[in-house]
C-alpha positions in Angstrom: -27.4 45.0 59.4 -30.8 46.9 59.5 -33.4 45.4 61.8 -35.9 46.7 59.0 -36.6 46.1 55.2 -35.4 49.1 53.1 -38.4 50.4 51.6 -36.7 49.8 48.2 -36.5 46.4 49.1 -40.2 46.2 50.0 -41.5 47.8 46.5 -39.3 45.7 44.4 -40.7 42.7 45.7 -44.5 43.9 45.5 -43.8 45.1 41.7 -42.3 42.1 40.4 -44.3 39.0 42.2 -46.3 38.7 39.2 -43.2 37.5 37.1 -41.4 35.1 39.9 -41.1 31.9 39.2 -39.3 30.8 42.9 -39.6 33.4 45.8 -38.4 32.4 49.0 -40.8 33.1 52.3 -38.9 34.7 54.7 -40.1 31.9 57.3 -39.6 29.0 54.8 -36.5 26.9 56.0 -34.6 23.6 55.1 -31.9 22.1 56.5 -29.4 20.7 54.1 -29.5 16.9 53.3 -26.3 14.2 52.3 -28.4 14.4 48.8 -27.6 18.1 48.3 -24.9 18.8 45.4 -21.5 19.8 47.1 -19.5 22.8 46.4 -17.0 22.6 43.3 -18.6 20.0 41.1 -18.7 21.2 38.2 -14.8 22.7 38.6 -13.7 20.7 35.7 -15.7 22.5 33.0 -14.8 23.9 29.8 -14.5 27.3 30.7 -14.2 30.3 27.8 -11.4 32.5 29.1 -12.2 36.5 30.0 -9.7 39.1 29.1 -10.2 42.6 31.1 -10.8 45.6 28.9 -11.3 47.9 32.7 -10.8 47.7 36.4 -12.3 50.6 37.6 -12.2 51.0 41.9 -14.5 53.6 43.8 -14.0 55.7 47.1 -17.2 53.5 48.4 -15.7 50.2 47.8 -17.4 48.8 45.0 -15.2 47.1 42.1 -15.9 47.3 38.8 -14.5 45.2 36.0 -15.3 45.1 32.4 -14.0 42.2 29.9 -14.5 40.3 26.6 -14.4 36.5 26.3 -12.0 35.2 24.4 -13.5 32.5 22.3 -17.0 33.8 22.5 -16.8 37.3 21.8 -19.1 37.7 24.9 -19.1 40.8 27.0 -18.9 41.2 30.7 -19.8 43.7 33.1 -19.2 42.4 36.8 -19.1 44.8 39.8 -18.6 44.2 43.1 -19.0 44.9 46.7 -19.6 44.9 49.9 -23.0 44.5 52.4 -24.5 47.2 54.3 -21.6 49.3 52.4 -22.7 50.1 49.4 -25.1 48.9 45.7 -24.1 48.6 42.3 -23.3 51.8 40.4 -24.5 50.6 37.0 -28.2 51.2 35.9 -30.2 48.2 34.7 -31.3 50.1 31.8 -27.9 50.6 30.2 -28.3 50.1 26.7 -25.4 48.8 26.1 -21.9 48.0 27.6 -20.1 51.2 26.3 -23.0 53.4 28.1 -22.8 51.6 31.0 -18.7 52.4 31.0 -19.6 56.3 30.0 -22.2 56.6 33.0 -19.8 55.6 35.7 -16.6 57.0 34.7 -15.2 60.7 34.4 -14.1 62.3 31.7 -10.3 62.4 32.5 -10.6 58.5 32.5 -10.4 57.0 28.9 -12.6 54.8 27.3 -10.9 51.3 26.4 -11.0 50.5 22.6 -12.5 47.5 22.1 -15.7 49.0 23.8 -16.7 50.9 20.7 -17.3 47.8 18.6 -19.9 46.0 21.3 -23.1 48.1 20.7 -25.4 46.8 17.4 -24.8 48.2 14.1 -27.3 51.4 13.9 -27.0 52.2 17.5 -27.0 55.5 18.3 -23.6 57.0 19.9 -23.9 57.3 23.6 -23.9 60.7 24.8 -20.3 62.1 25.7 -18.2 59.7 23.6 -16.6 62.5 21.5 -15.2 64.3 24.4 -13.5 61.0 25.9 -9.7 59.4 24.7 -9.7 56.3 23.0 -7.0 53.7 24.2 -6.2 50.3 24.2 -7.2 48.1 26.8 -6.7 47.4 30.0 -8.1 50.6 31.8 -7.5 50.6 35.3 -8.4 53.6 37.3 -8.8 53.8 41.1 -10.0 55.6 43.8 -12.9 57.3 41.5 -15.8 59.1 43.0 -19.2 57.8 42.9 -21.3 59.2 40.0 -23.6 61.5 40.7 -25.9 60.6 38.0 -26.8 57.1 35.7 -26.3 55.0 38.7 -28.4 52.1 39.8 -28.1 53.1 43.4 -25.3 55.7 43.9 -26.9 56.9 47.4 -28.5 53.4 48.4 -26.8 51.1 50.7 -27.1 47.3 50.0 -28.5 45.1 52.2 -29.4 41.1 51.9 -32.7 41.8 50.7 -32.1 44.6 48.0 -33.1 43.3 44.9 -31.6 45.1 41.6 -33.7 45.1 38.6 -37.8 46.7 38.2 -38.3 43.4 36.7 -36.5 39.5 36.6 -37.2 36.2 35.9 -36.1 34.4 39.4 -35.7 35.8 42.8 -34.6 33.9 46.0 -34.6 36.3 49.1 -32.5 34.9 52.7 -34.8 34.7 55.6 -35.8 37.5 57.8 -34.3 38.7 60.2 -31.9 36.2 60.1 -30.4 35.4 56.7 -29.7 32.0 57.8 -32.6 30.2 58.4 -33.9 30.0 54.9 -31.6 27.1 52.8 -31.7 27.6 49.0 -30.9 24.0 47.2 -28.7 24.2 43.8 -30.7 26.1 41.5 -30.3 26.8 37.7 -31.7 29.2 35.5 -32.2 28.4 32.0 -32.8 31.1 29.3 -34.7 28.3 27.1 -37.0 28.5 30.4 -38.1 32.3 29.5 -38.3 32.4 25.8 -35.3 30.9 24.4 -31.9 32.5 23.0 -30.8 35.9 24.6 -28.6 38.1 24.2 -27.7 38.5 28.1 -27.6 37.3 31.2 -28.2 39.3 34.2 -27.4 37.5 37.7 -27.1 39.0 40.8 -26.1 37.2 44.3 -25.5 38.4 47.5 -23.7 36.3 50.6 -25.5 36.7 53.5 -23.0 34.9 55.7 -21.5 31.4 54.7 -20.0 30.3 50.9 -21.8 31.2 47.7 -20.7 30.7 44.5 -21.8 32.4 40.8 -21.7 30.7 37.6 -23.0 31.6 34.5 -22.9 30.0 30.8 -23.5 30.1 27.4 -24.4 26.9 25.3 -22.1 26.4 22.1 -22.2 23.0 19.7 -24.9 21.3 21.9 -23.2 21.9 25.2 -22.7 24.8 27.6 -19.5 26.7 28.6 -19.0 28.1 31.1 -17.6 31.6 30.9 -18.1 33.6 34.6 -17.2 31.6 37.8 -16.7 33.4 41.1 -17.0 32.0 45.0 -18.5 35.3 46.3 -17.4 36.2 49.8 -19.6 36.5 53.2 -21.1 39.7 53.5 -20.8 40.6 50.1 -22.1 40.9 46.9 -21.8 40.3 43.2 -23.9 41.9 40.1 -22.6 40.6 36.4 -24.3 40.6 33.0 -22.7 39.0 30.4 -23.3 38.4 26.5 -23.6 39.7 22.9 -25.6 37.5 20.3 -28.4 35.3 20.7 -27.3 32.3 22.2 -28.7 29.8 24.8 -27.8 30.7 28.0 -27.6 29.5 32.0 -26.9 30.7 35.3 -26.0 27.9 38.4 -26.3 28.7 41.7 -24.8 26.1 44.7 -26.7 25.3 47.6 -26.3 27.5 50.3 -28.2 29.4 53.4 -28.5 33.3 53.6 -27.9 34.3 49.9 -29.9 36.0 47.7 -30.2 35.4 43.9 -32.2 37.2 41.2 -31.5 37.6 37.9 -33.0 37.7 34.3 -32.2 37.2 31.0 -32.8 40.0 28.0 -32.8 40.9 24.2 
């Protein structure tokens, strides 16, 4: 772990306070109470199921996986990895899911099928599409290098307080130095909280020691489903956006100490 902020970290935080709406103080601590919501309640939910269009693995250790819901039609795009290690690979201003899988593979690796139909009618083809085979999904590719270019942080390593977008709608940092000492209660994050319907979520959590768990939703018929659910393990991280339409959506946090969440929701 670094004894020092990352001066990455430091300007994130300075350009985005004006749009937090819960920021942690590094000194702020609570211990947890009998009152506080316990792990795995909400394990009995409707769930959508995801179906895995790629599994993409990289020489650095971060995981990559894209997928498609099954009764939503959502997209997903969840990578993974480890603290201290490495940072996500995918830029935040990917305009879509298909550019996000063309800016981090190679072209010997192909491009699953059922990518080409997620951006809008009248976007514009992402550069390099022609030059890539077309096949049906899964992918799975492993042991890939790191891109060079497109990536959110291809040369950064993560740490707990990284934060990954130039702007977001919540952001809960773990203490300092010690992740620790700051507890963070249950938390959700509504979409209807910042404007209404989007098209995505964006969530990203890191586990700074101790259990930390990602959910996100979409609401359908008055009620929301859940359709990502993922216990992330100590010393890691987790990065995910999912979505396609305008719909309401939600992203649940448990309560924990030494994580950090931010996240945001767009289109």
């Amino acid at each position: 772990m670094r004894s020092l902020l990352s001066g990455r970290a430091v300007l994130a935080v300075l350009v985005v306070l004006p749009t937090l709406v819960a920021v942690n103080a590094p000194t702020a601590s609570a211990a947890p109470t009998a009152a506080d919501p316990k792990p795995g309640a909400y394990a009995e939910e409707p769930e959508d199921r995801e179906v895995e269009l790629a599994r993409l693995a990289y020489r650095n250790g971060v995981r990559v996986t894209f997928s498609r819901d099954e009764e939503s039609g959502d997209w997903g795009l969840r990578e993974d990895g480890q603290i201290d290690r490495n940072g996500p690979l995918v830029s935040d201003d990917a305009t879509s899911m298909l550019a996000a899988y063309l800016s981090i593979t190679p072209k010997d690796v192909p491009v699953p099928r059922e990518l080409l139909s997620e951006p809008l009618p009248g976007t514009p083809t992402p550069p390099g599409l022609s030059d890539r085979r077309i096949v049906p999904s899964p992918v799975v590719a492993e042991n890939l290098a790191v891109p060079s270019s497109g990536g959110a942080a291809t040369a950064a390593v993560s740490t707990c307080w990284d934060l990954y977008w130039n702007s977001y709608h919540w952001a809960e940092l773990p203490g300092y130095p010690d992740p620790g000492s700051v507890w963070h209660p249950q938390r959700t994050y509504y979409s209807s909280d910042f404007g209404g319907m989007a098209r995505y979520s964006h969530s990203y959590l890191a586990n700074c020691g101790g259990y930390a768990r990602h959910r996100i939703y979409y609401k359908q018929a008055g009620s929301y489903k859940k359709h990502h659910d993922h216990a992330v393990p100590s010393w890691h991280w987790q990065k995910v956006k999912k979505g396609s339409v305008h719909r309401y959506r939600k992203v649940l946090y448990d309560a924990t100490s030494g994580d950090t969440r931010n996240g945001k929701y767009t289109g």
